[in-house]
Structure formats: structure tokens, C-alpha cells
C-alpha positions as CSV (number, residue, x, y, z in Angstrom):
1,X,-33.9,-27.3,53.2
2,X,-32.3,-29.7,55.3
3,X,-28.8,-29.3,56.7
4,X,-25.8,-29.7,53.9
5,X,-22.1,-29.5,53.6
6,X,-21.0,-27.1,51.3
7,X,-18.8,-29.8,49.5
8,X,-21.9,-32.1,48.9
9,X,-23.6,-28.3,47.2
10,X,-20.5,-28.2,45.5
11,X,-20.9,-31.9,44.2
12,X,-24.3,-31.8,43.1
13,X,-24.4,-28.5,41.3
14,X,-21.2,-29.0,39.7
15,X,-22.9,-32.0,37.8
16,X,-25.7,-29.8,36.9
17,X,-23.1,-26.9,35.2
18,X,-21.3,-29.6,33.3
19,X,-25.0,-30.4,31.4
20,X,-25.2,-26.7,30.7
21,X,-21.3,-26.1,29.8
22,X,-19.7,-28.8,27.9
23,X,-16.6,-26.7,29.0
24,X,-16.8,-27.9,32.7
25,X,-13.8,-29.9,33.5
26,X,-12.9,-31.8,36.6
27,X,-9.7,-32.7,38.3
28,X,-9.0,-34.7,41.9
29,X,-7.3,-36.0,44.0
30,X,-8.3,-39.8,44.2
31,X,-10.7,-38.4,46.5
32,X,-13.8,-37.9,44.9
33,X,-16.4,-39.6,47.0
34,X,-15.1,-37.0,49.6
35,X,-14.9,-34.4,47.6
36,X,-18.2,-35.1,45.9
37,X,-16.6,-35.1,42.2
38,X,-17.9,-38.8,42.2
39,X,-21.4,-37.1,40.8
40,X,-19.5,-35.0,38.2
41,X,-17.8,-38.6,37.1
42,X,-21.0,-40.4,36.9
43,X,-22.8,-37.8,35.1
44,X,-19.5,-36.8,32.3
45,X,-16.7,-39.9,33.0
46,X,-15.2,-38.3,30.0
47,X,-14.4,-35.1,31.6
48,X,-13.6,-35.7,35.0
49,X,-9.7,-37.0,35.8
50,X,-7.9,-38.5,38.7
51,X,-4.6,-37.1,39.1
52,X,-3.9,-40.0,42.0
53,X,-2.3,-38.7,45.4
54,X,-0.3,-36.4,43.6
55,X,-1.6,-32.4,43.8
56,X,0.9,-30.7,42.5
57,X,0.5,-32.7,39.5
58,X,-3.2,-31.9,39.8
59,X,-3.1,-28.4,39.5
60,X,-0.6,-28.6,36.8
61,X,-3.1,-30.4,34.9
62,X,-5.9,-27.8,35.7
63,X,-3.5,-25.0,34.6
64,X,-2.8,-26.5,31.3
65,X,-6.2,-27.3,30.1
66,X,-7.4,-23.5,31.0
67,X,-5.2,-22.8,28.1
68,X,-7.2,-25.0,25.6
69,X,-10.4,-22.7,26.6
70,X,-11.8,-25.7,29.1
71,X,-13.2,-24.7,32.7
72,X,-11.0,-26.8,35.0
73,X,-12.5,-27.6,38.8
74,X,-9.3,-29.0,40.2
75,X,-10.5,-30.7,44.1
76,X,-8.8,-31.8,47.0
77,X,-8.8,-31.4,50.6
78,X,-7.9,-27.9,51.5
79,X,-4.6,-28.9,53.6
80,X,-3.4,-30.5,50.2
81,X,-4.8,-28.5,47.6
82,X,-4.0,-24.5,49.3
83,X,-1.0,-26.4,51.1
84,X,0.8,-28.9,49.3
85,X,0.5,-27.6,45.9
86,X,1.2,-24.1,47.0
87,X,4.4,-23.2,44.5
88,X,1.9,-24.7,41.8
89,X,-1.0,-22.4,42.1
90,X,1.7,-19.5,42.7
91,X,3.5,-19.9,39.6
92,X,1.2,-22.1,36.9
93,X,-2.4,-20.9,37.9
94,X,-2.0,-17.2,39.4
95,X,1.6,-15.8,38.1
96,X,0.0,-16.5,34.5
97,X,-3.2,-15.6,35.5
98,X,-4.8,-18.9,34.4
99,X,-8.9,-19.6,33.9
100,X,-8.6,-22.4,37.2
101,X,-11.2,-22.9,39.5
102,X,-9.8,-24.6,42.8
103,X,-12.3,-25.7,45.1
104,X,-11.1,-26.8,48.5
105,X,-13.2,-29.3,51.0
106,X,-12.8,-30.3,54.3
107,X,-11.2,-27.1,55.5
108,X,-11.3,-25.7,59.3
109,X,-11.0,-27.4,62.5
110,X,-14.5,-28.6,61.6
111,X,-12.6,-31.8,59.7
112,X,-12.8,-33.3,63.3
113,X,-11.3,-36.6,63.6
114,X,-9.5,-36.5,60.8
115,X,-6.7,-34.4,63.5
116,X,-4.4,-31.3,63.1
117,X,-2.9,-33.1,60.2
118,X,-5.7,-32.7,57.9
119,X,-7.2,-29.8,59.3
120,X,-6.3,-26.6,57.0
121,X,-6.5,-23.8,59.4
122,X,-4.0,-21.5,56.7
123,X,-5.6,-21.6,53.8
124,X,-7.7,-18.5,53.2
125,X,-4.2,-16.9,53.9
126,X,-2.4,-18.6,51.4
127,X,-5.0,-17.9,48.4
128,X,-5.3,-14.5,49.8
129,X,-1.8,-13.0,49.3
130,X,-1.8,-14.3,45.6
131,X,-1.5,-12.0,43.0
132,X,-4.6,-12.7,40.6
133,X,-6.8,-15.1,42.8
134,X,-10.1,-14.6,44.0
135,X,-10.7,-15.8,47.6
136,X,-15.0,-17.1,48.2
137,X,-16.0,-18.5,51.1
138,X,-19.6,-19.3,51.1
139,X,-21.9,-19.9,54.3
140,X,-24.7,-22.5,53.6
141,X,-25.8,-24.3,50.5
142,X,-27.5,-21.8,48.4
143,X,-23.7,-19.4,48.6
144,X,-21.9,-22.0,47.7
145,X,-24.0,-23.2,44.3
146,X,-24.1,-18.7,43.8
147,X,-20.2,-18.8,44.1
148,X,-19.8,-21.4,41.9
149,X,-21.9,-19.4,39.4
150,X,-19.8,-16.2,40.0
151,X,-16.3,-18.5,39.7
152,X,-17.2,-19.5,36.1
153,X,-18.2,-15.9,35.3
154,X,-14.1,-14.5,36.3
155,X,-11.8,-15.1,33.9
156,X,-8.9,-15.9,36.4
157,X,-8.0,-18.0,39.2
158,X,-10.9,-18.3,41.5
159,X,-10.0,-20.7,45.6
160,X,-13.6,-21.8,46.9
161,X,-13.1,-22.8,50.6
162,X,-15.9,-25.4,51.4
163,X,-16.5,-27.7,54.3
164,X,-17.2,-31.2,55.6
165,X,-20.0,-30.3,58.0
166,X,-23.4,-30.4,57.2
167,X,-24.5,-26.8,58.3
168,X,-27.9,-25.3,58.1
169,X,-29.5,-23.3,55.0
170,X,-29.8,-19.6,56.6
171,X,-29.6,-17.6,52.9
172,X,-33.1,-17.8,50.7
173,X,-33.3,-19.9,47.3
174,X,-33.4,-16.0,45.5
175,X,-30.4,-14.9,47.4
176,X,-28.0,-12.8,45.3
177,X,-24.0,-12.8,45.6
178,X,-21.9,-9.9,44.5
179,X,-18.3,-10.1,44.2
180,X,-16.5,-8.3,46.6
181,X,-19.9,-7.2,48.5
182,X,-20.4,-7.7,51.8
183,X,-24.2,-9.1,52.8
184,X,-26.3,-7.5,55.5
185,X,-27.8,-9.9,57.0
186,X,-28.9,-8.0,60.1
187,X,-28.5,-4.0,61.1
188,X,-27.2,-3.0,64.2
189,X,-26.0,0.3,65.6
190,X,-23.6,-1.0,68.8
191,X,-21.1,-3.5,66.8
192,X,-20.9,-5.2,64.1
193,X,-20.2,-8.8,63.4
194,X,-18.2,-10.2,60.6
195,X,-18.4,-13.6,59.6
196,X,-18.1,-15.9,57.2
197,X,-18.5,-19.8,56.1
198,X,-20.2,-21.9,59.5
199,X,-19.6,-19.0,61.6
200,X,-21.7,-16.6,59.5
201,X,-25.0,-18.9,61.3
202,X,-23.3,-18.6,64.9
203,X,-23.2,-14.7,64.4
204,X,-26.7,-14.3,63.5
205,X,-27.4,-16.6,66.4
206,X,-24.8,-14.4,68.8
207,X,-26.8,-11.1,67.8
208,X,-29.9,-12.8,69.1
209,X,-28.0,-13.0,72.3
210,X,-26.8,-9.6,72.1
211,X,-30.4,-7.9,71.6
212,X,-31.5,-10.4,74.4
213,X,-29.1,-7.9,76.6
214,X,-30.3,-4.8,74.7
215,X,-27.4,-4.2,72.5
216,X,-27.2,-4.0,68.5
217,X,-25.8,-6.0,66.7
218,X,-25.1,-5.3,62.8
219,X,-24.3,-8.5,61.1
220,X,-22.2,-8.8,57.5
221,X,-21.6,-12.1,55.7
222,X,-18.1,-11.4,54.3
223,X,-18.3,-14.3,51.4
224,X,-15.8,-12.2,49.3
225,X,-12.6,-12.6,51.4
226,X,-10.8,-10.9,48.3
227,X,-11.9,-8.7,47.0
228,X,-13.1,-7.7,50.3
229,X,-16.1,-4.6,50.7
230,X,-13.9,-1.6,52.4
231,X,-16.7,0.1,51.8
232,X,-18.6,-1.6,54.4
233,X,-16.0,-2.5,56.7
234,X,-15.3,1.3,56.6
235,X,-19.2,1.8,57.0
236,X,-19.2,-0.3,60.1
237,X,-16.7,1.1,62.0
238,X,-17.8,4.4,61.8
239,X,-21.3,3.6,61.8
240,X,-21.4,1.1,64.9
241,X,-17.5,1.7,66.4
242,X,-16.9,-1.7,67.3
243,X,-16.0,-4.8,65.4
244,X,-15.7,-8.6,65.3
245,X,-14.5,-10.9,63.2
246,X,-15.5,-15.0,63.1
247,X,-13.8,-17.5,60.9
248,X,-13.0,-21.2,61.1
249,X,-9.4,-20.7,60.2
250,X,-6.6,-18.8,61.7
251,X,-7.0,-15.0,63.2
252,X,-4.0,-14.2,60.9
253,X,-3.9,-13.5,57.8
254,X,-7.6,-14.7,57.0
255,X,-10.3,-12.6,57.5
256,X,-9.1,-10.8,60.5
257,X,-6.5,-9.4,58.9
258,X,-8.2,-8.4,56.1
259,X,-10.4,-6.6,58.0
260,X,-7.8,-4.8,59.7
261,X,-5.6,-4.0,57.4
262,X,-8.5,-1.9,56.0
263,X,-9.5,-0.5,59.1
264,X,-5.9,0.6,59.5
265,X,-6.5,2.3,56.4
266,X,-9.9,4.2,56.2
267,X,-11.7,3.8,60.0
268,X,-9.6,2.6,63.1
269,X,-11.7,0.9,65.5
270,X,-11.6,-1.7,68.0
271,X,-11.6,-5.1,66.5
272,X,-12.1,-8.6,68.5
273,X,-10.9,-11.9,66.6
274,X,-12.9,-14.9,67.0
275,X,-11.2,-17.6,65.4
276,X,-8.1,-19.7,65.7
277,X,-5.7,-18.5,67.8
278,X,-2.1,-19.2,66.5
279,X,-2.8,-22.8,66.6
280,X,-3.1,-26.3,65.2
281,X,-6.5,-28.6,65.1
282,X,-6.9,-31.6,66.7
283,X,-9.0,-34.6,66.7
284,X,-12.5,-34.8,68.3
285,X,-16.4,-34.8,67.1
286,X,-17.0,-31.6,65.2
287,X,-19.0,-29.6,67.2
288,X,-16.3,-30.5,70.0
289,X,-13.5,-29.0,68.2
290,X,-15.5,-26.2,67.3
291,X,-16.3,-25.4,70.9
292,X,-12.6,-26.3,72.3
293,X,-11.4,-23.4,69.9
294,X,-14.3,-21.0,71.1
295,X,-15.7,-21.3,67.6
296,X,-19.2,-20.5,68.9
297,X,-22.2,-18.2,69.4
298,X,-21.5,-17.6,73.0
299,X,-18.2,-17.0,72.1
300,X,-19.0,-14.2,69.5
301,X,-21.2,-12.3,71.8
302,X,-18.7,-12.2,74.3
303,X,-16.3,-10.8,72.3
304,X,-18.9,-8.3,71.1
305,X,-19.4,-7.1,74.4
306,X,-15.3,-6.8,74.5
307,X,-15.3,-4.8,71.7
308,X,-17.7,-2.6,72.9
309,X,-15.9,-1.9,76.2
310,X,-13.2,-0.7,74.2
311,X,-14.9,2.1,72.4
């Protein structure tokens, strides 16, 4: 398959489940062509609605048709959606535990010219400390359409991080996902990488790097940022004594701390955090940004290497 943004996956397949569940409703932002929503509108005009540049009101809406036994997909870009309607999704879609599905694009530094402004590098934090929401963060196109399949299965709030950047496919057409189940998608016995959305690629590609220097690398795809596997991050450390973490988002309170917090927990080990450093995006080309914030293969297997040292 050719390279896709997870938000065009998200668009597409999302107009597929609405011919198979007449339940499938849609909500944004009066941003649908970026969003992809636009192919959910052309396909069911009578169930998709534009709340205007108002999210709060957005997930509002989402939260009240839950409670009529409709499916709401409420969209917007992550900065807004996890950001600006915060209080909303904290007291009328997770304090009541409400059937919503919010699904998030153009998140990470990866956004590129669209600046700091509009690049959401808080999100997954914000969704994670929620009582009652799911936090899914897929890798390539095939996660995101199996996410979207698990989302509609939980009865509950359910925050699907996607992104702007067309990535490559690196999961198979039969692959499985599990909630709260990490994914193996390479052993290792030195240190283990964990990764998740674009940086999931740029770990497998790191542990070719690593081998290349005789050391071996285990690589998880950490999809299911909550629940999170503490069986395998437990695994890991013992298994391999060294650990790394690589998102496109902040190194607090995202998946780095997740992964610690366990490790505090059941298996202290050295842990080495590749991802945004206490610090805004800014605007460039893509792959630019992504490289200025060390958001990179060469990146991770230096950090491996680090975290080895420290065993």
C-alpha cells in the first residue's frame, strides 16, 4: 500500500462503518476536508453535522446524541478538540461516561507549517488522566481502520490520536489489535524500544541500526496508550534491562510517563525518552520539524545505546 495519513484511513473507513451501522454519527469542526469527514458527508449528509468553529459546542453535541443510542465521531484538530474543549470532554463525555468517539487529526510537531499554535504536543496527556477514556494511538493505516473497529466495540469514551503525515503501511492487511496489548513487532534481548504512532516506523528502522552494531533490539508498538500492557513493559525490563520510549508529543505525561509510572511500580529500569522535550512546535516542512526535535531513527538508537550504558 502506498504511504497514508492516518486521518485520510480515518476518513475513508469511517464512510464504510456508516453503510454497515446506520448508528454512525458525525460531528466537526468546519473542518472536514482536513479532517476527512467530507467523505462521511458525501456518503450520509443526513448524519454528519458542522458544529462551526465552536468545539466545545461540538463535543456537547456528541455527548448528547450518545444518549439517544447514536455512535457520535466528533473531529477536530487535536490542539482544539483534546485542548480547547477540555472542561467538555471532562465533565459531559467522560464524568458521565458517555458512548463518544473523539478522533483527533493533525496532532504532533508533524503538523509542520501550520506552527506551535496548531501543533498539539499535550494531548495524549490530557485524554490520558481522564477517568473513563480510552487513549489509541495507531501507527500506519491498517491500526488506525483496527482502532476504529475496537472504539465502536467500548461502550465509553474512546480519544483516537491521528496525524496529518502521510506515513508508510509497516502492519499486514490481517493484523490484529487488542486493547490494552502491546505488539511485538521485533524481539530483542539488549533493550527494548517503545513506540507508538510515526515513530513506531523509526524504531523498527533504529533496531536495524542497532543489530548493524550487534546489539538487540526488542521492539513493542504501544497503540493502547491506556489501558497500557504492564505486563510487557514489566516483561521488558526484566527481560532486556533497558528501555526507550518514542512519541511525537511531549516526554511528560504521554507515553513516557506511562511507561514509567509502571516501571516504578513492578520493574525499575533505565528508561531513555525520545520525544518532545518540554517544548513548543514550530513551523517548518515535516520531516524538518521532526528532525529539529530529534524525532528520528538515528535519534532512537542513540538513545538505546544510552540506555544500555546505564544498566
Amino acid at each position: 500500500m502506498e504511504k497514508q495519513a492516518t486521518r485520510e484511513t480515518y476518513g475513508n473507513y469511517l464512510a464504510e462503518l456508516g453503510k454497515e451501522n446506520p448508528d454512525i454519527v458525525v460531528f466537526d469542526a468546519d473542518l472536514s476536508g482536513a479532517t476527512k469527514t467530507g467523505t462521511f458527508k458525501k456518503a450520509f449528509s443526513d448524519r454528519h453535522f458542522n458544529a462551526g468553529i465552536a468545539e466545545c459546542d461540538l463535543m456537547g453535541m456528541a455527548a448528547g446524541i450518545s444518549t439517544t443510542g447514536k455512535i457520535p465521531f466528533a473531529s477536530t484538530f487535536a490542539i482544539f478538540g483534546a485542548g480547547r474543549a477540555f472542561e467538555i470532554i471532562r465533565n459531559s463525555i467522560c464524568y458521565s461516561k458517555l458512548n463518544v468517539k473523539v478522533a483527533c487529526t493533525h496532532s504532533g510537531v508533524s503538523v509542520g507549517e501550520d506552527g506551535g499554535s496548531h501543533q498539539s504536543v499535550e494531548d495524549i496527556a490530557l485524554m490520558r488522566v481522564l477517568p473513563n477514556m480510552t487513549v489509541l494511538v495507531p501507527a500506519d493505516a491498517v491500526e488506525t481502520r483496527r482502532m476504529m473497529d475496537a472504539a465502536i466495540a467500548i461502550d465509553g469514551p474512546v480519544y483516537i490520536r491521528l496525524g496529518r503525515l502521510a506515513t508508510n503501511v509497516i502492519l499486514p492487511e490481517d493484523y490484529r489489535f487488542e486493547l490494552g496489548k502491546a505488539v511485538t513487532l521485533r524481539e530483542g534481548s539488549d533493550v527494548t524500544i517503545m513506540a507508538i504512532g510515526l515513530m513506531v516506523e523509526r524504531a523498527l528502522d533504529a533496531a536495524e541500526r542497532l543489530a548493524a552494531d550487534g546489539i538487540s533490539a526488542r521492539v513493542l508498538n504501544m497503540g493502547s496508550v491506556k489501558p497500557i500492557d504492564r505486563d510487557a513493559i514489566a516483561a521488558a525490563a526484566k527481560e532486556t534491562g533497558a528501555i526507550v520510549t518514542a512519541e511525537e508529543h511531549s516526554v511528560i505525561g504521554g507515553l513516557a510517563g506511562a511507561v514509567c509510572e509502571v516501571l516504578a511500580e513492578t520493574a525499575p529500569a533505565p528508561v531513555e525518552k525520545v520525544g518532545i522535550d518540554d517544548a513548543f512546535g514550530q513551523s517548518g516542512k515535516a520531516l524538518e520539524v521532526l528532525e529539529h526535535y530529534g524525532l528520528t531513527a538515528e535519534h532512537i538508537a542513540a538513545a538505546a545505546k544510552a540506555a544500555i550504558a546505564r544498566k
